[in-house]
PDB file with SEQRES, HELIX, SHEET and CRYST1 records, atoms N, CA, C and O in Angstrom:
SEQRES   1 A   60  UNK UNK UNK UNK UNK UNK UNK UNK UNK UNK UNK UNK UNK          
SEQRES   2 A   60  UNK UNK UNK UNK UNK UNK UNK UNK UNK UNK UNK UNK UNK          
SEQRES   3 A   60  UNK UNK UNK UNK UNK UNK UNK UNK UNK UNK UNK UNK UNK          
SEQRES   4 A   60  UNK UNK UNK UNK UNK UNK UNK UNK UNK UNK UNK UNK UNK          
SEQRES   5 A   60  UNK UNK UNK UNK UNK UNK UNK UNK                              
HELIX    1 AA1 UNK A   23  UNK A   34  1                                  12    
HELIX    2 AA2 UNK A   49  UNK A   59  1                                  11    
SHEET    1 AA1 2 UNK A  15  UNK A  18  0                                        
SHEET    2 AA1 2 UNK A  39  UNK A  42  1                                        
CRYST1    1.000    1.000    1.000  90.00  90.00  90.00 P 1           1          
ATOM      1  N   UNK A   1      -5.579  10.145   2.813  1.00  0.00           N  
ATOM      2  CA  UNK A   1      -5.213  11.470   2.381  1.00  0.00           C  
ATOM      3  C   UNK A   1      -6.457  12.185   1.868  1.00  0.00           C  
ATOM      4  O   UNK A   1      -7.306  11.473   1.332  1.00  0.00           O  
ATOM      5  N   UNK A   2      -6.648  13.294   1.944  1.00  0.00           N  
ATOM      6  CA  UNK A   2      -7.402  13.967   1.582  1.00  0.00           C  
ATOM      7  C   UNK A   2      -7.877  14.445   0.271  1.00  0.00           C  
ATOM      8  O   UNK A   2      -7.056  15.236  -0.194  1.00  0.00           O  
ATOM      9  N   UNK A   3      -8.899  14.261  -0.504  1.00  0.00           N  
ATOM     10  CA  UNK A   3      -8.593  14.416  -2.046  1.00  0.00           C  
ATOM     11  C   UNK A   3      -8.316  15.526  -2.630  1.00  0.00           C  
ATOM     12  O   UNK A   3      -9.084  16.486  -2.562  1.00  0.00           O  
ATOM     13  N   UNK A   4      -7.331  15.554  -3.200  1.00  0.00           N  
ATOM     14  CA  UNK A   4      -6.775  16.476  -4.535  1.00  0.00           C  
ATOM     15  C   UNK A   4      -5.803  17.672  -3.446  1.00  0.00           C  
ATOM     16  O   UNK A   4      -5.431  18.824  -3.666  1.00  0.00           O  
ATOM     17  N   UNK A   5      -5.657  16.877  -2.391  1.00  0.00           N  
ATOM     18  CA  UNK A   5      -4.062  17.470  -1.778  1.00  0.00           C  
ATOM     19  C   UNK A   5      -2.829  16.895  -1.795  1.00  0.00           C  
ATOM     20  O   UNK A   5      -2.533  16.670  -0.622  1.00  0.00           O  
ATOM     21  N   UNK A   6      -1.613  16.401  -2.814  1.00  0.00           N  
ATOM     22  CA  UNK A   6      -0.787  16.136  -2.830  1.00  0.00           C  
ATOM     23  C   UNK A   6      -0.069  16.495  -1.493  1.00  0.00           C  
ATOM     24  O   UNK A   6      -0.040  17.693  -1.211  1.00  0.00           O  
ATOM     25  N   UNK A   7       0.535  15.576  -0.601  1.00  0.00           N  
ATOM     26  CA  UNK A   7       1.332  16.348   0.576  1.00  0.00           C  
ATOM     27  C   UNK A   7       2.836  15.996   0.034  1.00  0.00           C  
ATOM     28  O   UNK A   7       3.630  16.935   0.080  1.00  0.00           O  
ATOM     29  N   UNK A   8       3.370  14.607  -0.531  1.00  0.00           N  
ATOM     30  CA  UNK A   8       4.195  14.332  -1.025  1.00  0.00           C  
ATOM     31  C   UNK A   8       4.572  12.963  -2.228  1.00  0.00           C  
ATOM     32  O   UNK A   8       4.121  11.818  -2.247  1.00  0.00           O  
ATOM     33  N   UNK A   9       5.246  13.420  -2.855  1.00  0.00           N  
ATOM     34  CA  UNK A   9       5.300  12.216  -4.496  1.00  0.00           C  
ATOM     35  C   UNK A   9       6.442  11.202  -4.051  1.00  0.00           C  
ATOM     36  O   UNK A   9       7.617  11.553  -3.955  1.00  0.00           O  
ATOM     37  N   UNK A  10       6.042  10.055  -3.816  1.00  0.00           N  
ATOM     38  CA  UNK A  10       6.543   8.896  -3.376  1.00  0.00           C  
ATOM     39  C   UNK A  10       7.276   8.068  -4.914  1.00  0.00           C  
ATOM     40  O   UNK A  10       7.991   7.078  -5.072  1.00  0.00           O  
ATOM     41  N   UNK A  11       6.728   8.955  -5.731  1.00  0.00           N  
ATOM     42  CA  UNK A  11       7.071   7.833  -7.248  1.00  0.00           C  
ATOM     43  C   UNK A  11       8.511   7.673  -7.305  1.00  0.00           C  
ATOM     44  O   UNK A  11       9.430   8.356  -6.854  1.00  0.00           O  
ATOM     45  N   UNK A  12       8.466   6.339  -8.132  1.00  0.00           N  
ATOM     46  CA  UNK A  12       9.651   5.956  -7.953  1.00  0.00           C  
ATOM     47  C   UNK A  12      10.530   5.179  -6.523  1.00  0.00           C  
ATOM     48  O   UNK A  12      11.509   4.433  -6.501  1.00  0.00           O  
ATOM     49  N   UNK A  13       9.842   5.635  -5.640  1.00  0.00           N  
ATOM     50  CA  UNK A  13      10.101   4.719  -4.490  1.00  0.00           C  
ATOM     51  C   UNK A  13      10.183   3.753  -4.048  1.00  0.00           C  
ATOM     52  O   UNK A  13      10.692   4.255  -3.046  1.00  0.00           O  
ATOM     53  N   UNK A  14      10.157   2.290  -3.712  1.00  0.00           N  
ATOM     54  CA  UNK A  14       9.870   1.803  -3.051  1.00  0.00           C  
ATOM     55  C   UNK A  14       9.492   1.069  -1.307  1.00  0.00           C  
ATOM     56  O   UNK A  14      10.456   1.037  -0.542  1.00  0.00           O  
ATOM     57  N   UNK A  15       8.489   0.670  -0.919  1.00  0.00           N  
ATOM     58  CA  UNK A  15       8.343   0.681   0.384  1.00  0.00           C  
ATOM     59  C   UNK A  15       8.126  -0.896   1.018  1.00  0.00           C  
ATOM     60  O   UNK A  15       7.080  -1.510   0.809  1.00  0.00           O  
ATOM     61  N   UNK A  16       9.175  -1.432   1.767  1.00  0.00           N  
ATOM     62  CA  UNK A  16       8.008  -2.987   2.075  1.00  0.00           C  
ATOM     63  C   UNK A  16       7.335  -2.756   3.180  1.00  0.00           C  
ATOM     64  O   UNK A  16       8.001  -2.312   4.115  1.00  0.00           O  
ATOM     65  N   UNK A  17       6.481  -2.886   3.310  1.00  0.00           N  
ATOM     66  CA  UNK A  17       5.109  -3.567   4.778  1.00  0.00           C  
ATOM     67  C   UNK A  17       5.222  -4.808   5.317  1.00  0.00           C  
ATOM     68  O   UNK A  17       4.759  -5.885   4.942  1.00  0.00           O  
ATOM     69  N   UNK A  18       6.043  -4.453   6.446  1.00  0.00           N  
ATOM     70  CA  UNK A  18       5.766  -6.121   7.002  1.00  0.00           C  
ATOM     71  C   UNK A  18       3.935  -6.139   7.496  1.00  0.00           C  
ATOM     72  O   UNK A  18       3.405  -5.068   7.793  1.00  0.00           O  
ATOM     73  N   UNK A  19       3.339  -7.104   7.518  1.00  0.00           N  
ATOM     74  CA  UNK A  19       2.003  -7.057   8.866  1.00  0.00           C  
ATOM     75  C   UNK A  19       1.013  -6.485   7.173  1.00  0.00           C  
ATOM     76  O   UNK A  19      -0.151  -6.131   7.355  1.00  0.00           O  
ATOM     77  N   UNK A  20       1.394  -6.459   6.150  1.00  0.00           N  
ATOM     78  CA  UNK A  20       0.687  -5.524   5.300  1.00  0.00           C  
ATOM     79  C   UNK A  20      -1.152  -6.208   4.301  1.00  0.00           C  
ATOM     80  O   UNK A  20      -1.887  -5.887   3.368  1.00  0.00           O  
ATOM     81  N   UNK A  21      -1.058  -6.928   5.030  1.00  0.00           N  
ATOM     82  CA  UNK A  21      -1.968  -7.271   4.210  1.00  0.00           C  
ATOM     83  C   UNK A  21      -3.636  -7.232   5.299  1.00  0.00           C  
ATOM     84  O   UNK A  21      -4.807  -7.478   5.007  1.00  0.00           O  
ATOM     85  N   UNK A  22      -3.189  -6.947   6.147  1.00  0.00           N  
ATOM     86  CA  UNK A  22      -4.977  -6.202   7.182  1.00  0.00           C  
ATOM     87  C   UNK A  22      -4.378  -4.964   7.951  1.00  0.00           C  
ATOM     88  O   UNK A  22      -3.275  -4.554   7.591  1.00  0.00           O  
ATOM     89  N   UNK A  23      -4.882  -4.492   8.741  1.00  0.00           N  
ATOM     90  CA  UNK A  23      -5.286  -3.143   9.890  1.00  0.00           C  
ATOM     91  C   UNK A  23      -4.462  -2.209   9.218  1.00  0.00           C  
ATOM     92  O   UNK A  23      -4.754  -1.594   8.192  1.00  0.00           O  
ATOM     93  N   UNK A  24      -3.178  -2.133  10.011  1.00  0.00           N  
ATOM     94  CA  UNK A  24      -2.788  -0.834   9.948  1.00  0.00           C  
ATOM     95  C   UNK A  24      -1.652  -1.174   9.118  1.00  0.00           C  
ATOM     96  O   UNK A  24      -1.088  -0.172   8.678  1.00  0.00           O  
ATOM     97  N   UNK A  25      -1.033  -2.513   8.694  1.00  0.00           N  
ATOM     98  CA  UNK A  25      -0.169  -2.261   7.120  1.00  0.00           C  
ATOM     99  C   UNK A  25      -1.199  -2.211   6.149  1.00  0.00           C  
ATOM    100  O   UNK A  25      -0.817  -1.590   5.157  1.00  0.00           O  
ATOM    101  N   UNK A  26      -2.199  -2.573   6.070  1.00  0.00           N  
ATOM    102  CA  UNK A  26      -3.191  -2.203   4.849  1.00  0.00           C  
ATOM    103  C   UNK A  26      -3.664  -1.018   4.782  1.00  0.00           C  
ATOM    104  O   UNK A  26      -4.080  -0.651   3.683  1.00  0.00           O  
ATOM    105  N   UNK A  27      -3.731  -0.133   5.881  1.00  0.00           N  
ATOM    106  CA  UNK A  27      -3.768   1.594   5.906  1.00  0.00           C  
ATOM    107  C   UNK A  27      -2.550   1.927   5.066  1.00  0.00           C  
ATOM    108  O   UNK A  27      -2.481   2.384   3.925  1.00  0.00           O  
ATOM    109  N   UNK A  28      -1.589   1.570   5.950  1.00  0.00           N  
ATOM    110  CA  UNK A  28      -0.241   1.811   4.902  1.00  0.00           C  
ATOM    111  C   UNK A  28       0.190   1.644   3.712  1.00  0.00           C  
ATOM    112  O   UNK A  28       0.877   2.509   3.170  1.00  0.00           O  
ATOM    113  N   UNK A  29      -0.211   0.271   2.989  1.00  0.00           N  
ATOM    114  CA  UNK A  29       0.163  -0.131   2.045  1.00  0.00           C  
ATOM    115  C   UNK A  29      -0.922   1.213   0.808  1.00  0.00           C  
ATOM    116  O   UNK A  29      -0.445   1.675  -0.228  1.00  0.00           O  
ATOM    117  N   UNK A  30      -2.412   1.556   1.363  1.00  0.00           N  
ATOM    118  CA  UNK A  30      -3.208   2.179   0.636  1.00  0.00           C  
ATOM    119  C   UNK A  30      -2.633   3.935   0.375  1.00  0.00           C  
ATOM    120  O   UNK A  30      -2.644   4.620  -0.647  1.00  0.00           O  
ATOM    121  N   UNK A  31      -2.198   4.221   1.667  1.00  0.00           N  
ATOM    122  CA  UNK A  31      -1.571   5.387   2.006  1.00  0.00           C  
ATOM    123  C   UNK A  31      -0.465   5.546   0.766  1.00  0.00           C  
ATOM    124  O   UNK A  31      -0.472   6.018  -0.371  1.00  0.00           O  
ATOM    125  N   UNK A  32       0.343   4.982   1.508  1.00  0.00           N  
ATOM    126  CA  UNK A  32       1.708   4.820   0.218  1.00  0.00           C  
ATOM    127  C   UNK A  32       1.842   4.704  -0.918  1.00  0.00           C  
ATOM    128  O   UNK A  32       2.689   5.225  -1.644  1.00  0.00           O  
ATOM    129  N   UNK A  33       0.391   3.482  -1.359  1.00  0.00           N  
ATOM    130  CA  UNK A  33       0.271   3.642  -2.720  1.00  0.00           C  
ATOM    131  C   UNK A  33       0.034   5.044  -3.459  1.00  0.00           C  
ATOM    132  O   UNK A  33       0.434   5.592  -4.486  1.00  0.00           O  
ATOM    133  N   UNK A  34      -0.721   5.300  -2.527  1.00  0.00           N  
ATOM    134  CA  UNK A  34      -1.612   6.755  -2.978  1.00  0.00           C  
ATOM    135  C   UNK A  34      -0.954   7.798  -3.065  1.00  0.00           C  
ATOM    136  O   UNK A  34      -1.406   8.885  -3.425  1.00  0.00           O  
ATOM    137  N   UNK A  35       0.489   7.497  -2.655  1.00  0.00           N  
ATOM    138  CA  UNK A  35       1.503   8.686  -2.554  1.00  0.00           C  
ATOM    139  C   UNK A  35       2.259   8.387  -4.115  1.00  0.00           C  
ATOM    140  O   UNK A  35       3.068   9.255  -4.443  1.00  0.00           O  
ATOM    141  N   UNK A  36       2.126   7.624  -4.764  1.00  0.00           N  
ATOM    142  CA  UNK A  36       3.114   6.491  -5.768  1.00  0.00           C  
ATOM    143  C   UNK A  36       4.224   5.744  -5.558  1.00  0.00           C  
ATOM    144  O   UNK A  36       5.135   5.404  -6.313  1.00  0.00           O  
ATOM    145  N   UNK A  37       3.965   5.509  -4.211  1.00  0.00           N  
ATOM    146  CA  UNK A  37       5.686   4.042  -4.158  1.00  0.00           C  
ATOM    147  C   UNK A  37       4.779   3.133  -4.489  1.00  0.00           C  
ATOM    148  O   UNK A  37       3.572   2.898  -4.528  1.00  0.00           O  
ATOM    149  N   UNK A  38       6.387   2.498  -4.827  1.00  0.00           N  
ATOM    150  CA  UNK A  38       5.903   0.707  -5.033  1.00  0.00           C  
ATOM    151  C   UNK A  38       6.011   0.171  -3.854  1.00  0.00           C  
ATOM    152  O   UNK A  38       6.791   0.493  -2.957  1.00  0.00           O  
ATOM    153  N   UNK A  39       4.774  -1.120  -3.861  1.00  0.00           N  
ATOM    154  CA  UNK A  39       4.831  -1.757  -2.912  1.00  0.00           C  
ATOM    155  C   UNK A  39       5.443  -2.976  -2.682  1.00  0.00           C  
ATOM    156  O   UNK A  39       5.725  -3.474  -3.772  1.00  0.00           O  
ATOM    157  N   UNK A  40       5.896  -3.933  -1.432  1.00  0.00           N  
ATOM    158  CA  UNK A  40       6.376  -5.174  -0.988  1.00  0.00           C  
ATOM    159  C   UNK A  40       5.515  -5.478  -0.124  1.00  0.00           C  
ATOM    160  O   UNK A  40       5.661  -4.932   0.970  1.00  0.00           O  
ATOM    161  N   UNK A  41       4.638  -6.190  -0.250  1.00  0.00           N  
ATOM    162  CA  UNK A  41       3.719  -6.550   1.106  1.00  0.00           C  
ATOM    163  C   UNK A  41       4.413  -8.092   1.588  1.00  0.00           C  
ATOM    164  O   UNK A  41       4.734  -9.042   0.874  1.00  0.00           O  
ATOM    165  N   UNK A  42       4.491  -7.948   2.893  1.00  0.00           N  
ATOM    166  CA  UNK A  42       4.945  -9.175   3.937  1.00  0.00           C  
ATOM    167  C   UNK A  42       4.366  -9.857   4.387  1.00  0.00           C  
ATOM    168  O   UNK A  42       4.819  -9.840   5.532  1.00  0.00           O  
ATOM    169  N   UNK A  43       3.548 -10.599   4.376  1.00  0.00           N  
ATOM    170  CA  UNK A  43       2.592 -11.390   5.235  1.00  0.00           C  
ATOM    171  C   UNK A  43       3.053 -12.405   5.694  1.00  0.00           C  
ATOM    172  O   UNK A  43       4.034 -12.883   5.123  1.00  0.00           O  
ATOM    173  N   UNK A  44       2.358 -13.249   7.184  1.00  0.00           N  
ATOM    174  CA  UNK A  44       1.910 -14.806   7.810  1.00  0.00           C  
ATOM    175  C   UNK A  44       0.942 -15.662   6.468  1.00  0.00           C  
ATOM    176  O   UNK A  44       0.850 -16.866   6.228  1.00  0.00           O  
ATOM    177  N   UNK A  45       0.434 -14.686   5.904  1.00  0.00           N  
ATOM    178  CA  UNK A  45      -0.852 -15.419   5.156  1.00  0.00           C  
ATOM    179  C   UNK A  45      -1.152 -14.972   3.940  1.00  0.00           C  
ATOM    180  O   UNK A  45      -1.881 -14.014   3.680  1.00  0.00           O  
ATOM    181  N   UNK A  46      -0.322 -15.998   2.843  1.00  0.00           N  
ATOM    182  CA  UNK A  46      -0.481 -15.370   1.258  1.00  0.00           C  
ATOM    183  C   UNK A  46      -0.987 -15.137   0.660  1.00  0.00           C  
ATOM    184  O   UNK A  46      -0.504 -14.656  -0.365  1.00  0.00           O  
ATOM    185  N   UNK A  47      -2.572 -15.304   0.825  1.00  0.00           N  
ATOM    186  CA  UNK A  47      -3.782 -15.475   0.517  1.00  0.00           C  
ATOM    187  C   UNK A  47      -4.275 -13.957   0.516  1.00  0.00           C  
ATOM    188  O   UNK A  47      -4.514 -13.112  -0.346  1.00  0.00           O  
ATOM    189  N   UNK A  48      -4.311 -14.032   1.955  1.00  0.00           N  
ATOM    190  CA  UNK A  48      -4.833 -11.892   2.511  1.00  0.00           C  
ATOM    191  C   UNK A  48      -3.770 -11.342   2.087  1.00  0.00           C  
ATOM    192  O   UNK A  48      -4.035 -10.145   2.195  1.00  0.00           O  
ATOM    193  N   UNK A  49      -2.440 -11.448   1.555  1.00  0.00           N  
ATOM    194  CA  UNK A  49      -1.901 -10.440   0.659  1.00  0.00           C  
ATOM    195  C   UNK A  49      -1.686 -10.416  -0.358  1.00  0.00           C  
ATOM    196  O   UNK A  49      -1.026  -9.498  -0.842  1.00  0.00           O  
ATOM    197  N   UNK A  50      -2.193 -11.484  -1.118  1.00  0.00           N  
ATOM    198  CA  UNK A  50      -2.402 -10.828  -2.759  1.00  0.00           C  
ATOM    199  C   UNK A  50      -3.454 -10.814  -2.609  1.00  0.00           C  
ATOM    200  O   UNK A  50      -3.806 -11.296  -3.686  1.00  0.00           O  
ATOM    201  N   UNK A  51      -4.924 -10.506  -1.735  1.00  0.00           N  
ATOM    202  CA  UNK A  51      -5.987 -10.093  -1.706  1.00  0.00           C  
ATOM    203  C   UNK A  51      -5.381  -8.390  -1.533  1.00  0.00           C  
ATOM    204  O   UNK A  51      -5.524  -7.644  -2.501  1.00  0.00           O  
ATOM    205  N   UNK A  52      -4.874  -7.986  -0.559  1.00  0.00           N  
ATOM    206  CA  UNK A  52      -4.406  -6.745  -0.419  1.00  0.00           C  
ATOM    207  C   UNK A  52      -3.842  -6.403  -1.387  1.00  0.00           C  
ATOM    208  O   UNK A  52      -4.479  -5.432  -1.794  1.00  0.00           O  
ATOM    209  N   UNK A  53      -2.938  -6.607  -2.108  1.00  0.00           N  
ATOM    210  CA  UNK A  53      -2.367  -6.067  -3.348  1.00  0.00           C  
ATOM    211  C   UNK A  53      -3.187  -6.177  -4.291  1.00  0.00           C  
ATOM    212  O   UNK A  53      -2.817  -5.473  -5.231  1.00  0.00           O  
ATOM    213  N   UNK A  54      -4.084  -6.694  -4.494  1.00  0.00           N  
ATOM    214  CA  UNK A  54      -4.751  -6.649  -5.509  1.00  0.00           C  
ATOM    215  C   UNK A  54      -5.767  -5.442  -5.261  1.00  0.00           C  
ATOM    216  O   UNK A  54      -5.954  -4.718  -6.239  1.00  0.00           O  
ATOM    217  N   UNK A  55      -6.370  -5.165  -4.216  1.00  0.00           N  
ATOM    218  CA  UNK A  55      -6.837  -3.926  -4.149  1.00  0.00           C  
ATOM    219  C   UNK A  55      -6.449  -2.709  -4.100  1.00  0.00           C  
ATOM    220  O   UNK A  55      -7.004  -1.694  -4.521  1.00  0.00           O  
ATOM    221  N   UNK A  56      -5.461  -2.851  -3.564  1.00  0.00           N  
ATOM    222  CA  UNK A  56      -4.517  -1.621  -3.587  1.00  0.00           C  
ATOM    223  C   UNK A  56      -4.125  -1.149  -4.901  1.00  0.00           C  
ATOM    224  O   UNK A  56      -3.832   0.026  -5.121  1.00  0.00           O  
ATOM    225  N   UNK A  57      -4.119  -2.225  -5.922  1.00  0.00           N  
ATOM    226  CA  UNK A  57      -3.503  -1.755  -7.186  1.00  0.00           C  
ATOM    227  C   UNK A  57      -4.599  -1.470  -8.085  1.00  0.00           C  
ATOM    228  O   UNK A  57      -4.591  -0.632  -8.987  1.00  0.00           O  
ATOM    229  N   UNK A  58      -5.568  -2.266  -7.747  1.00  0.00           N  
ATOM    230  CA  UNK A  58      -6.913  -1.414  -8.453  1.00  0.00           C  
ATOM    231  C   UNK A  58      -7.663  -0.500  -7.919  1.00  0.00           C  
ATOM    232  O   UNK A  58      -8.709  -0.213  -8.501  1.00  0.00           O  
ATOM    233  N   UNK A  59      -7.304   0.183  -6.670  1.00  0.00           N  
ATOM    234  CA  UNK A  59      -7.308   1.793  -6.124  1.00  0.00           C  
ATOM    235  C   UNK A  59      -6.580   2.689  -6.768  1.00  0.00           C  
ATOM    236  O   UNK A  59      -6.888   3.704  -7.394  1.00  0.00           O  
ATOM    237  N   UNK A  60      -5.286   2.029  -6.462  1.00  0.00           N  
ATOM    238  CA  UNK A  60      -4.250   3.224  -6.870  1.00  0.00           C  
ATOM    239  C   UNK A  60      -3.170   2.777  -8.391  1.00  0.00           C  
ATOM    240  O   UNK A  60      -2.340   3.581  -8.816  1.00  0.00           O  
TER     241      UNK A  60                                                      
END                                                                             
């Protein structure tokens, strides 16, 4: 998203990501955060997604 353009307020939401912890659920999961939902990340591999959540939450 572009900075300091709100397009829409996700707070309060929640969203799960399957695939979320590389490519394009980790676009998503960053996206979404950035909107304020909460996240559910899904992974094959538990490792790369509380690596992903953990960045995501110290982004957003």
């Amino acid at each position: 998203m572009l900075p300091g353009i709100k397009l829409f307020d996700l707070s309060g939401r929640t969203a799960l990501i399957t695939g979320g912890s590389k490519g394009l659920g980790e676009a998503m999961a960053a996206g979404l955060a950035s909107a304020g939902a909460n996240l559910m990340l899904v992974s094959r591999n538990e490792a790369e997604a509380k690596a992903t959540a953990a960045r995501v939450a110290e982004e957003y």
